[in-house]
Backbone bond lengths (Angstrom), bond angles and torsions (degrees), N, CA, C in turn:
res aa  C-N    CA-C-N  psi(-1)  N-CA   C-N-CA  omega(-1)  CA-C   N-CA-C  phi
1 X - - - 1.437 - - 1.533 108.56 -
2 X 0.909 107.64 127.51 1.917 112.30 169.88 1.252 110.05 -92.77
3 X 1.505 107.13 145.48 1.238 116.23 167.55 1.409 141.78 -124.62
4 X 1.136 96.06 107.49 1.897 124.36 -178.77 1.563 127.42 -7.95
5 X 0.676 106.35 130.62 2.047 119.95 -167.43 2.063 84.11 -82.35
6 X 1.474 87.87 158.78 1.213 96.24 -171.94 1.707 88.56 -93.03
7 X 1.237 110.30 160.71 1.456 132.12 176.93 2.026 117.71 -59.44
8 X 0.713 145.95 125.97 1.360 146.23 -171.26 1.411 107.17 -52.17
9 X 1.808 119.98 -39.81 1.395 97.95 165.34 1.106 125.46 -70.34
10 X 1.404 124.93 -6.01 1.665 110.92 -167.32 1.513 89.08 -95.01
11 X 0.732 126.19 -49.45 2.082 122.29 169.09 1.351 104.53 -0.79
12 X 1.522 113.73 127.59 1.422 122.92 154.34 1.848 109.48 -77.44
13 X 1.496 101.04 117.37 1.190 102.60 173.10 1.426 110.76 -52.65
14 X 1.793 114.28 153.95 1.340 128.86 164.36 1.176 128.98 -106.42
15 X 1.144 122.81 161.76 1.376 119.55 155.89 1.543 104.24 -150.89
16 X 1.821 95.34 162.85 1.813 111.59 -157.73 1.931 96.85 -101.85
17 X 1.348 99.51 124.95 1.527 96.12 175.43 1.691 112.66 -103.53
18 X 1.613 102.83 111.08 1.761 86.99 -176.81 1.642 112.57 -87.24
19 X 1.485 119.05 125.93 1.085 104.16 150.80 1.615 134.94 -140.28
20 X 1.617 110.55 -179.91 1.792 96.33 170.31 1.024 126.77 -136.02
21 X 1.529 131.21 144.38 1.145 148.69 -147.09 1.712 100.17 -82.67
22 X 0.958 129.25 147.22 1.853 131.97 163.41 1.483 111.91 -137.25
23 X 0.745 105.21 106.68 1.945 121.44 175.07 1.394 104.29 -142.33
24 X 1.304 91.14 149.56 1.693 122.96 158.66 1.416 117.33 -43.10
25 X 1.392 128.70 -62.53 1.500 135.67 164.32 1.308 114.81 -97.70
26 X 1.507 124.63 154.50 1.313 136.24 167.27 1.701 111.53 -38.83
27 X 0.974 93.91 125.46 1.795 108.20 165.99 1.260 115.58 -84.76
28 X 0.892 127.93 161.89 1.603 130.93 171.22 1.934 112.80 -114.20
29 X 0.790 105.10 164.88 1.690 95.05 153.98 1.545 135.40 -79.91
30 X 1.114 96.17 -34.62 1.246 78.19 154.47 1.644 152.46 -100.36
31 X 1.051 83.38 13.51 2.073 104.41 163.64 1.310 95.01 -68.25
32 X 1.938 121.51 -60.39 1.266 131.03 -138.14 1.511 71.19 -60.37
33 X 1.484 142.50 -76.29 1.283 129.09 -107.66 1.712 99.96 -104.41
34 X 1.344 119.31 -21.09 1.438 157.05 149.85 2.236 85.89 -15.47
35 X 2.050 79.44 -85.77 1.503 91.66 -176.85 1.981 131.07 -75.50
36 X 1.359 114.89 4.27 1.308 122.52 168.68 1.464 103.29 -84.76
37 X 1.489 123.49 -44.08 1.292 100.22 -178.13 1.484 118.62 -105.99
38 X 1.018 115.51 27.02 1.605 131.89 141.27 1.684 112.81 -59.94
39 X 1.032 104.96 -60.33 1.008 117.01 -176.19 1.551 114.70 -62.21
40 X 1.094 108.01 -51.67 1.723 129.48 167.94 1.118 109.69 -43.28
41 X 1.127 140.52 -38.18 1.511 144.79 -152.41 1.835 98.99 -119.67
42 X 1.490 124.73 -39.56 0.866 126.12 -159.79 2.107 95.47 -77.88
43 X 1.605 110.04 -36.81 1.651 128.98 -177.95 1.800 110.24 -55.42
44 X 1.871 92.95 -60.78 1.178 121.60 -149.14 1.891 111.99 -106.40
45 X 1.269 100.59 -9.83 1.877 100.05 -177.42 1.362 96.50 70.71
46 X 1.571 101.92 162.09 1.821 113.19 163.34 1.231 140.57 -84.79
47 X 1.670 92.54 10.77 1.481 106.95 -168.26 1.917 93.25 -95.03
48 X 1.418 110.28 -46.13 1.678 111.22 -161.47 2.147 78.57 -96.02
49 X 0.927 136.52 -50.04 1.473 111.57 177.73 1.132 107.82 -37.70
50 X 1.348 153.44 -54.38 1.072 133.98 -160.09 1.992 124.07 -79.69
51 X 1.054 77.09 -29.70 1.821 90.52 154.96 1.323 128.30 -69.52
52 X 1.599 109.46 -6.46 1.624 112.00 163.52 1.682 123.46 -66.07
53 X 1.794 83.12 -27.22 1.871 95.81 -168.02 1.402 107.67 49.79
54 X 1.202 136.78 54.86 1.578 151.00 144.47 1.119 131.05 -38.55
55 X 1.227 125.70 130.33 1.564 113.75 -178.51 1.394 110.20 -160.86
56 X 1.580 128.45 98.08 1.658 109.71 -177.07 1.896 107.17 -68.08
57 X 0.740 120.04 118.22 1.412 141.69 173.25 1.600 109.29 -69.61
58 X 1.498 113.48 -75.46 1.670 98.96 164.34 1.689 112.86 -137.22
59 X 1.265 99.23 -168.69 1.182 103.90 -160.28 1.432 118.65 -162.70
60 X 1.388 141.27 78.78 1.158 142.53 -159.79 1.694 116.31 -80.36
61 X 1.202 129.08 102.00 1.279 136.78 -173.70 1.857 100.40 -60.84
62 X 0.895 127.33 -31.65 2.029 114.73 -169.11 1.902 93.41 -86.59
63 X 1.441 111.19 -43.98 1.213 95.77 -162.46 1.579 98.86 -91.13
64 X 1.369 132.21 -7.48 1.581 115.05 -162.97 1.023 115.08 68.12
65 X 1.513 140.80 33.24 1.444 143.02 176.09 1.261 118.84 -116.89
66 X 0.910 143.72 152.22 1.338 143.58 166.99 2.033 108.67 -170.26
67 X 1.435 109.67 -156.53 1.309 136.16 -157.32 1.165 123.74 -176.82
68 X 1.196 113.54 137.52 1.483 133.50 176.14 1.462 135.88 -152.22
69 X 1.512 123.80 136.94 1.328 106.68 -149.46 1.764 102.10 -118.19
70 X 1.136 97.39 172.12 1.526 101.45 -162.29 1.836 110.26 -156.68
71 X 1.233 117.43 162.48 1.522 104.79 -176.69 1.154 102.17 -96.43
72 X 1.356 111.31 159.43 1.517 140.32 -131.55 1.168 100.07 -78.42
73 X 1.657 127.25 -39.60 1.423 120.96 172.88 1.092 123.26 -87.95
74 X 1.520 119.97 27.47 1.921 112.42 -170.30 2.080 79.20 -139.88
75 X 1.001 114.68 34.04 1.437 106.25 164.85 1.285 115.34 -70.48
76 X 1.720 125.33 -41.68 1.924 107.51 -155.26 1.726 66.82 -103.10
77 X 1.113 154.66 76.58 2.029 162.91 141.19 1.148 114.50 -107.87
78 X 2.155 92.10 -43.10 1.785 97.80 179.32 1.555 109.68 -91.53
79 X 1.430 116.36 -36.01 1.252 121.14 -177.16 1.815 105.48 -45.07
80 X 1.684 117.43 -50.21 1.639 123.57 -175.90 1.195 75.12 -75.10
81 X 1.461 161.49 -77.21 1.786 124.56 -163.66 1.122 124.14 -21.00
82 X 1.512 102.18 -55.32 1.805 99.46 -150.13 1.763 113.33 -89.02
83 X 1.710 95.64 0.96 1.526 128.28 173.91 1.842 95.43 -59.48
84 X 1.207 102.00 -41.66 1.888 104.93 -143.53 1.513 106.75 -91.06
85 X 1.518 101.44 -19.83 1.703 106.09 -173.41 1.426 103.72 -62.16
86 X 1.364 120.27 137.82 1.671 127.67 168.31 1.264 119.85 -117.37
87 X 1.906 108.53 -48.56 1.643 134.62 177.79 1.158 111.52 -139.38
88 X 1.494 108.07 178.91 0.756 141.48 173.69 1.806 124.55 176.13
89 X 1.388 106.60 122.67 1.711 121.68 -177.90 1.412 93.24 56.82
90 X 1.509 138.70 47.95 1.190 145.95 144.49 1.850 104.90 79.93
91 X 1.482 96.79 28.38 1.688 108.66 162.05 1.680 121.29 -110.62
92 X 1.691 109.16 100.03 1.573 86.28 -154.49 1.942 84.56 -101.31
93 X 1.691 90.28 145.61 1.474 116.76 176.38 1.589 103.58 -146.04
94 X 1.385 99.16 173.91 1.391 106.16 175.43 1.737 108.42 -136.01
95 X 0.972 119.20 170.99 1.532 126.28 179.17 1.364 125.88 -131.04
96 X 1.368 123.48 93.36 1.240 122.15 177.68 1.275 127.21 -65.17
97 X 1.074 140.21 142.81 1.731 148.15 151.54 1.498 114.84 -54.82
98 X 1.333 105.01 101.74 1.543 101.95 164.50 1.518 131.25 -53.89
99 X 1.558 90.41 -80.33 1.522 119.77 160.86 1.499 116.32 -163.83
100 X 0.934 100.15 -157.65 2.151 110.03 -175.47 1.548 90.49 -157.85
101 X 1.559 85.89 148.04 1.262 115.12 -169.19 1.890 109.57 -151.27
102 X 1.164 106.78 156.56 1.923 117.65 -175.59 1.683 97.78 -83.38
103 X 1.341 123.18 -17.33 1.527 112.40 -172.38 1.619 102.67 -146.66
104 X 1.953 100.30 166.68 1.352 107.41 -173.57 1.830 92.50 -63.50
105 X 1.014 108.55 -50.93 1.808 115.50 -147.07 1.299 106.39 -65.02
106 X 1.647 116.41 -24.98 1.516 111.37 -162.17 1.977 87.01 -84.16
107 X 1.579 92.47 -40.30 2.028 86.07 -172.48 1.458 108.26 -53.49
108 X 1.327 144.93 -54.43 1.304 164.76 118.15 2.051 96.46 35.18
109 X 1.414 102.26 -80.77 1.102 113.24 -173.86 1.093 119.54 -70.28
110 X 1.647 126.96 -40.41 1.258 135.71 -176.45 1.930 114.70 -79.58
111 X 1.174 103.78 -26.24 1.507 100.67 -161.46 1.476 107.38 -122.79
112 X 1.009 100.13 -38.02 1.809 110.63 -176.08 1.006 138.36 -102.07
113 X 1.514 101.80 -4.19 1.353 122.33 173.76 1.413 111.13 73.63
114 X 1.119 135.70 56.33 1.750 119.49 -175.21 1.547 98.62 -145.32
115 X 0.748 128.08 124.37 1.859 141.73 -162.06 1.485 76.06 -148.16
116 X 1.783 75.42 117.83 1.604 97.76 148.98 1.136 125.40 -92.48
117 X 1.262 108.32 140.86 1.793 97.23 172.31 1.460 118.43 -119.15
């Protein structure tokens, strides 16, 4: 028996949060995401973190850029997250907020610079 995708209205809308990392040494991805939900959990408890529906999606190691998406009403929850990150395993960086956006392609074009052609 298979089992059925939920319907598009019942979907919690998303949205894409771009941001970038600035440190002294290379970050990895998994520090970045290691130390966001450190932070996430340490701000927000595990009861309202999980109502963010969070997810870093990508993450570019040369440029320090990446994205992550979240539901539509816990955007300025994650935005004061990604405010709070400093370290992690004794690598201190910080993470700026680009912007947010309703789709991959518009964040892509608008924030990160990456046009496909």
């Amino acid at each position: 028996m298979r089992i059925k995708a939920l319907p598009s209205s019942l979907r919690t809308k998303k949205r894409y949060v771009a941001f970038k990392v600035y440190s002294q040494e290379p970050v990895t991805r998994d520090d970045v995401v290691r130390a966001i939900w450190k932070e996430t959990l340490g701000f927000l408890g595990e009861n309202k973190a999980s109502e963010l529906e969070m997810w870093v999606l990508d993450y570019d190691n040369g440029s320090q850029q990446g994205f992550l998406t979240c539901a539509h009403t816990s955007v300025e929850a994650v935005k004061a997250c990604l405010t709070l990150v400093n370290s992690v395993q004794d690598k201190k960086f910080m993470v700026h907020v680009l912007g947010v956006s309703g789709t991959v392609k518009a964040l892509n074009r608008k924030f990160l610079n990456k046009v496909k052609k």
